[in-house]
N, C-alpha and C positions, 0 to 999 in steps of 0.2 A: 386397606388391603386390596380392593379393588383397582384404585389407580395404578398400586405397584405392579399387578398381575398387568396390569392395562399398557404401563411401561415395555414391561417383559415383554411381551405382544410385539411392541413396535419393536422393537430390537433385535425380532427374528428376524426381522425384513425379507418375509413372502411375498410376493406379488402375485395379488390374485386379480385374474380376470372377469367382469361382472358376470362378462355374457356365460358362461362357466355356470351360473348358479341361476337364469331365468327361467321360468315355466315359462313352456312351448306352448302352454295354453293363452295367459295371459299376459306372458312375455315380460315379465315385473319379476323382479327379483322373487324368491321361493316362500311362502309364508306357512307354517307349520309344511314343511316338508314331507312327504310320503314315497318311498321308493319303491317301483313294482320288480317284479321276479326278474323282468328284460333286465333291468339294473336304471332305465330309467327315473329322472325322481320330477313330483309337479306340487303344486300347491295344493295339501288336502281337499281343499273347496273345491277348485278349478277340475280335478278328476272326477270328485262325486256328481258333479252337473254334469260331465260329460259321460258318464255311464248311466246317468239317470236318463237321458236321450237316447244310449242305447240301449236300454233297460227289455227295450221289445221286442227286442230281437233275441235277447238269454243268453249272447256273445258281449264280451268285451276286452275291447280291445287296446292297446297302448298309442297315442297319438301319436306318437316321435315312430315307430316302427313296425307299426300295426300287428304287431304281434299277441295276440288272439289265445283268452282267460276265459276257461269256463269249470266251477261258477265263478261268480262275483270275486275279486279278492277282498281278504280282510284289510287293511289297511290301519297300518304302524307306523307312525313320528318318527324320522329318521334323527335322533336327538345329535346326533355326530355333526349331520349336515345345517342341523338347524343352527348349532354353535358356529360351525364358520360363517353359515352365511351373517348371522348376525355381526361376526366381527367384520367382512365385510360392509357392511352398513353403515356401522360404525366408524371404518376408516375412513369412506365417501363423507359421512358428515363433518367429519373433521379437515379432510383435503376441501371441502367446496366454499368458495367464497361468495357473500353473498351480494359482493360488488364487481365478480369476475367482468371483462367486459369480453364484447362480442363473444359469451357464450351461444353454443347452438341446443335448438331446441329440442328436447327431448318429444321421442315418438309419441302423436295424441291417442288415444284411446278409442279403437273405431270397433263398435256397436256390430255384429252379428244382423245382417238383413232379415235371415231368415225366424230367427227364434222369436218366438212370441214370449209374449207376460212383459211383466215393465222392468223385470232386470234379465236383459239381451246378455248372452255370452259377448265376451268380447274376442271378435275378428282377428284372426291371424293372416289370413292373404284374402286378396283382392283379385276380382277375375275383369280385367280390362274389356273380353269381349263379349261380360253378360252386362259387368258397370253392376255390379254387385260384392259385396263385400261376406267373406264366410268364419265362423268359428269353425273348430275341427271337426267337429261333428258334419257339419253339413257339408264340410269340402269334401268329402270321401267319393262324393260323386265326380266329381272334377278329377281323381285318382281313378274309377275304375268304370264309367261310361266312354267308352270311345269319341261318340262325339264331345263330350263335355273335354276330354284328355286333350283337344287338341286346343283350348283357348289359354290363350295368355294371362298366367298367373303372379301378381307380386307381390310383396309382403305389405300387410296391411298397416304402413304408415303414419298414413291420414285420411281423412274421410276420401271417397271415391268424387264426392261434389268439388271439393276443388282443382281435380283433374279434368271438369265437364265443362265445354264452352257456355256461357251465360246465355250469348245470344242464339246461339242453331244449336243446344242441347247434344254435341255430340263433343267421343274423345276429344282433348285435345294432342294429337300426336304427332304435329310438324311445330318444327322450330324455326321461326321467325329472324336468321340474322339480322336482317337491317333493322330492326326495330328490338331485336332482341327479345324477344315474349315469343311462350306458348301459343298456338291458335290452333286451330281444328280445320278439317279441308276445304268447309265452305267460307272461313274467312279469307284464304287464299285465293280466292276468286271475287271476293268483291275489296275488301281493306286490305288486303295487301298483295294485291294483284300488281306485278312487276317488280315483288321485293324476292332475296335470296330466300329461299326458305331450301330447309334437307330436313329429311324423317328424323325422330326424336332418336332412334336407335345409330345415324351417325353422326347426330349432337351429341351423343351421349360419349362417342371417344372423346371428340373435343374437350367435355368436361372431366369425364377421366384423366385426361391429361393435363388440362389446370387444377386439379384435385393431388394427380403426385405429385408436380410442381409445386405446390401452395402447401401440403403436408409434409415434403422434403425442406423444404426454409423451415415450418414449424418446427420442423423435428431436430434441423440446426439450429434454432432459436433454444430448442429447450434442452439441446448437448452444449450449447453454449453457458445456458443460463447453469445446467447443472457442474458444470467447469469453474464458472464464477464464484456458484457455491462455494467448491470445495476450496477457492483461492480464500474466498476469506475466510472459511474455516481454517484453513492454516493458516492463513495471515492472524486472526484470533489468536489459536494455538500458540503463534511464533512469539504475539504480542504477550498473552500473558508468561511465557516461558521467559522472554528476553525484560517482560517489566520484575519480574520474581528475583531475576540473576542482577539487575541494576540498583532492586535495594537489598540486595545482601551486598553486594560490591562496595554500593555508596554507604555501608553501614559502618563497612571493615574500612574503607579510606575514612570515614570522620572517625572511624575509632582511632586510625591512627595519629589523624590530626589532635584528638583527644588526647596523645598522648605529649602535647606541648605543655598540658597542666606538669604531666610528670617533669619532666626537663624546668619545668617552671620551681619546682619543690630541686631538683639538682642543682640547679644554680642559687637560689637560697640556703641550699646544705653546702653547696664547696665556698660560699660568701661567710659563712657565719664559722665555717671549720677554718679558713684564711684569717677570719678576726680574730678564731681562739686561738691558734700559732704566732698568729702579732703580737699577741698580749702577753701568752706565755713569754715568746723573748724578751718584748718591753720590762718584763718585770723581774728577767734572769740579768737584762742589763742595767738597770735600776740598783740590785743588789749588789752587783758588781762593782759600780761608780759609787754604793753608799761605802761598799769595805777602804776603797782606794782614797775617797772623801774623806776617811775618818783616819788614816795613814797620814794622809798630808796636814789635817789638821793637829794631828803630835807633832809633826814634824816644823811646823808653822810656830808652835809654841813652844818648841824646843830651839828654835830663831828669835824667838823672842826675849826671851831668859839669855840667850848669848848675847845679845844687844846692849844687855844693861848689866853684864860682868862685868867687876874690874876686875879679875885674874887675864893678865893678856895671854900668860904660856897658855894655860887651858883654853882661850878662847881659838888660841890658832892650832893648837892642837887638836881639836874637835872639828876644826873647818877643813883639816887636811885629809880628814875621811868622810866629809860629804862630798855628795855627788850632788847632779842635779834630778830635782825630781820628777819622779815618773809624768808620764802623761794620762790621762786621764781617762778614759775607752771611751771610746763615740759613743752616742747612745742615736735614736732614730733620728733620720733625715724630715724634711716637711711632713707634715699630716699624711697620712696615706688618706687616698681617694678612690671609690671605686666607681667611679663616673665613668670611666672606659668602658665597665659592665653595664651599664646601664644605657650607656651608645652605641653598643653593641642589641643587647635586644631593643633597644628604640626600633635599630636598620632592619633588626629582624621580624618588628610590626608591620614596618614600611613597609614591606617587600612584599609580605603576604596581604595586606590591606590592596597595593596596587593590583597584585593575580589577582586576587578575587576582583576588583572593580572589571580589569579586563574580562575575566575568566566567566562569572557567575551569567552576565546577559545568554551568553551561548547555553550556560545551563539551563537556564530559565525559559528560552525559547526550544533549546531541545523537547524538554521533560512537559511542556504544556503542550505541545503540538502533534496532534493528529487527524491524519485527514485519509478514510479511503477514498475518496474520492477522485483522488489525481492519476491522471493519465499517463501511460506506460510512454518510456520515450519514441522518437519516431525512430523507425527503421530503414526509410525508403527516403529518398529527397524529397518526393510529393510528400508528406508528411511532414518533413522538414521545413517545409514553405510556408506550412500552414502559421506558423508562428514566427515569420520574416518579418522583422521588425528593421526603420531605419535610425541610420545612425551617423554620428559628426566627428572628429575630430575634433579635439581641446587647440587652441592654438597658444593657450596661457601656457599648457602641458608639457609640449612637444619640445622635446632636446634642441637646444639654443640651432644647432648646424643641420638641424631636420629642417624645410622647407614646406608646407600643404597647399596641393592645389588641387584641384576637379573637384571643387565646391567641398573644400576641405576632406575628401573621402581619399588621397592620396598623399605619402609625405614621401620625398625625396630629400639627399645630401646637400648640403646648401655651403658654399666657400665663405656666405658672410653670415655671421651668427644672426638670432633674434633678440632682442631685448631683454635682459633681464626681469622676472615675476615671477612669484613667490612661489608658486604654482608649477614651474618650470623645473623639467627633470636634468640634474646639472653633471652626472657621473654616468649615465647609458643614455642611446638611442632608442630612448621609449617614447611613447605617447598613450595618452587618455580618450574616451570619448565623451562627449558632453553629459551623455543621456546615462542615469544611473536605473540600473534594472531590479524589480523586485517580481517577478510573472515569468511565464514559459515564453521564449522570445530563442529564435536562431538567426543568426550572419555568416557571413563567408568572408575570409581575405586569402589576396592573394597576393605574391611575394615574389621578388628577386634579388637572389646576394647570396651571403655568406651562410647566413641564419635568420631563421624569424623566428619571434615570439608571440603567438597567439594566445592571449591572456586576457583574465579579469580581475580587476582589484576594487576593494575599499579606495573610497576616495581622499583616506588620509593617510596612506600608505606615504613613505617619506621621500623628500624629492631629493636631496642634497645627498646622503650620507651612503657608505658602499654597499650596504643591504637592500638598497632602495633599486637595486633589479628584480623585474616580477619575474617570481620563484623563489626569490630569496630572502624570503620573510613571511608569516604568519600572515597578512594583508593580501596577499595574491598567488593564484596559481596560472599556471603558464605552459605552454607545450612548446618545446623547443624542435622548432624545424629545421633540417639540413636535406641535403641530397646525398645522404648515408642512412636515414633515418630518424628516430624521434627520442625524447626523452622528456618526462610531464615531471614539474618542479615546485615544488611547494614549501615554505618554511627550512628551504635551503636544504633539501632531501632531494634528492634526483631518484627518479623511478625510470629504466630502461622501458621504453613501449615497440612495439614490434608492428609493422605494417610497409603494407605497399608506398614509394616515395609519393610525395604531391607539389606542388607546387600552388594549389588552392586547398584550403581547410576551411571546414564547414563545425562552427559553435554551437551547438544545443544547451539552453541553462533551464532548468524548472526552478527558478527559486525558492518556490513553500516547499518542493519535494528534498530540496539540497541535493540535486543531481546538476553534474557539467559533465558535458559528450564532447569528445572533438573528433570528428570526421575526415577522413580521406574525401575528396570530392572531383568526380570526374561525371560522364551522366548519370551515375545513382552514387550513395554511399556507403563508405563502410565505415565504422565505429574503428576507432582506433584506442582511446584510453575513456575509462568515465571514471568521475570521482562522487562517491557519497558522503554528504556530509552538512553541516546544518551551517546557515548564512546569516548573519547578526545586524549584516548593514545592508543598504544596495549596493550592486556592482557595476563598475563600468569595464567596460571594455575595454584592453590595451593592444599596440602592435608595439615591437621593437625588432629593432635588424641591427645585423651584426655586420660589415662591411669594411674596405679600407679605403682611402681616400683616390687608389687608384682603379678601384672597379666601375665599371663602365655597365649602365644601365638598372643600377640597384632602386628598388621602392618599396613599397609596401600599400596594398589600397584595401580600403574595404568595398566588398562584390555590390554593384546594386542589383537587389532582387526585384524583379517584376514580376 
């Protein structure tokens, strides 16, 4: 029941601030809280000590506003206040880590000069130009003596000794540039005489000012960090919403594949209702040929008996009203077979066993793989660069009448072909690069002609046959460039893409993320098409150009980046 309320709690999401709830006295969060009439509220204890101090005088008075009780007050548990602050406390122990690093230290606990007995009040300000330290009680003078009013008062920190030069016993209140350190005026006269030193009060802008500087990063450090949060909590979110909707998807497609058992029982019911109708006939035409069978056989023996008359009149008179007889009714042809049905779902195993072989690695790789961890694509070229990787030209690859030279990074139209290899694209002017990619890697080409193709494939995408243009098959995707604009091609789909013309295009691939970018490229970039999608093999790179034999100046190279 606790925890639930303790739930609840967080869920309000209050932000409270500590300082909000410290006694003035001891400057510690409030411990059995007590509120006075001002509206003030301090630590039971902490107010009873300090009216016990003022006890001799018959006034007393509130420390925060000095606003002046006579007599005594009772004092009552502020039980409201004591609850917050408690949760409070509670929420700090839960936010604090106890490996946090470069935390800063919280304020030490400095000891009241003036109070005797072995438990001192503890100090709330510090007076620089007595170098004594006060609890509230005894600072009252430093509020209402004119001389005391004019010295320099600050909150009581840390002890006053660490502010005290070790060796000449005084403030230290000049700051030391060249050497960086506090010192006090007589070291400025012997150890660091001819160094810069300025008064602590105009160091003290300077650190102001590396203080907003340093807490403006932190404070973008931690809109950043609270931005990142909430990406992965929607990324979570997205994850478990989008993994919920792919196995009811994937439940309803194997149901449906499930339902090849049914088709399985239909094709066994139209087999076996095809054998009862064959037999039914077999046996309507069996009966048929037994009545005409047993015709022919009177009449066979009614031939016979004239064979072996001697009356000639009757025998030729009997012959002059036969006819010839009947024929006989076909009955079935060869055996029926139903081995057609049965080569038929053979092809229909085959087909589905191939999908699946092709099909299932992409499943398999999809549904295992995830990674937050990968990096959003680049936006900027400098970011682009960062993952310039180099790259070659196949010369096995490259369309017989392609040519490659400037250390295979360029192919040109060639009058006399290349040698036939198996490897060799024999229906388009494409080409491969050696280097097969599976990591975040970007290149540029650049182009003159008719069209270019800036693409990547599978390296068994097919060389001979007229699919085998990247775009126009399931193996590779491709950006078609002209000087009218673009069109991104995939498994023989053409997708319209829209952008400023180029003449250089810039590739971006993440392969664990299954992202391809291609780029406009001038001195910075612009995104022109991206595809998501999950990569089963490595890919290499391709160009192809589109040209006629009478254009003048046509290539295709890949950019070297430096």
């Amino acid at each position: 029941m606790a925890e639930k309320k303790h739930k609840q709690e967080e869920r309000c999401g209050v932000d409270l601030n500590p300082d909000q709830f410290r006694c003035s006295v001891c400057l510690e969060l409030l411990i059995e809280p007590v509120t006075l009439h001002c509206g003030h509220s301090f630590c039971q204890h902490c107010i009873k000590r300090f009216w016990d101090v003022e006890n001799v005088k018959g006034e007393y008075t509130c420390p925060d506003c000095r606003e002046r009780f006579s007599p005594r007050p009772v004092l009552r548990r502020n039980n409201t206040l004591a609850e917050v602050v408690e949760k409070l406390k509670r929420s700090q122990t839960q936010q604090t880590s106890p490996s946090a690093p470069l935390a800063c230290d919280a304020p030490t606990n400095v000891a009241c000069d003036f109070c005797g007995g072995a438990e001192p009040m503890k100090a709330t300000m510090s007076c620089l130009t007595c170098l004594a330290s006060y609890c509230p009680a005894h600072l009252q003078a430093h509020y209402s003596v004119p001389v005391l009013m004019k010295h320099q008062l600050v909150s009581a920190m840390v002890p006053l000794c660490t502010k005290i030069c070790t060796e000449h016993s005084k403030l230290m209140e000049i700051y030391c540039q060249t050497d960086k350190q506090l010192v006090c005026s007589l070291c400025t006269v012997k150890d660091h005489e001819g160094h810069k030193t300025v008064p602590v009060s105009v160091q003290k802008a300077e650190s102001e000012k590396w203080l907003v500087s340093t807490q403006k990063k932190v404070q973008e450090r931690v809109q950043q960090g609270e931005e990142e949060q909430t990406k992965l909590s929607q990324a979570e979110e997205n994850l478990k919403s989008c993994a919920e909707a792919a196995v009811k998807d994937c439940d309803k497609l194997f149901d449906q594949l499930i339902s090849m058992q049914k088709r399985r029982s239909e094709v066994k019911q139209l087999i076996i209702a095809q054998e009862k109708t064959a037999i039914t006939q077999v046996k309507e035409l069996r009966l048929q040929q037994g009545k005409e069978i047993a015709k022919l056989r009177t009449r066979d023996a009614l031939l016979e008996r004239l064979l072996h008359t001697d009356d000639h009149i009757y025998l030729i008179q009997t012959l002059s009203n036969f006819c010839d007889p009947p024929e006989v009714s076909v009955g079935a042809g060869p055996p029926r077979s139903f081995r057609d049905v049965t080569d038929c779902v053979s092809e229909l195993r085959d087909q589905l066993e191939a999908m699946l072989k092709d099909t299932w690695p992409r499943i398999s790789v999809t549904a295992s793989y995830v990674d937050f961890t990968l990096t959003p694509e680049p936006t900027t070229r400098e970011e682009c660069l960062q993952y310039r990787c180099p790259l070659t030209l196949d010369v096995n690859s490259n369309y017989a009448y392609l040519y490659l030279v400037d250390n295979m990074h360029m192919m040109k139209p060639s009058p006399s072909p290349y040698s036939a290899h198996p490897d060799r694209f024999t229906k388009f002017a494409q080409v491969l690069c050696e280097e097969g990619l599976s990591k975040q890697c970007y290149w540029e080409v650049q182009w003159y002609g008719r069209s270019l193709s800036a693409a990547v494939s599978y390296k068994d995408i097919s060389r001979t046959t007229d699919d085998s243009r990247f775009g126009s098959n399931n193996k590779s995707w491709s950006l078609e460039c002209t000087s009218k604009g673009y069109s991104f091609h995939h498994n023989n789909v053409e997708t319209p893409v829209s952008g400023p013309c180029s003449y250089k295009i810039g590739v971006y691939l993440d392969y664990k993320a299954g992202i391809l970018c291609f780029y406009h490229v001038s001195d910075s970039v612009v995104l022109l098409h991206k595809v998501q999608t999950t990569f089963t093999q490595p890919l290499h790179p391709g160009l192809g150009l589109n040209y006629e034999w009478y254009d003048a100046g046509v290539y295709a190279q890949l950019v070297k980046l430096l």
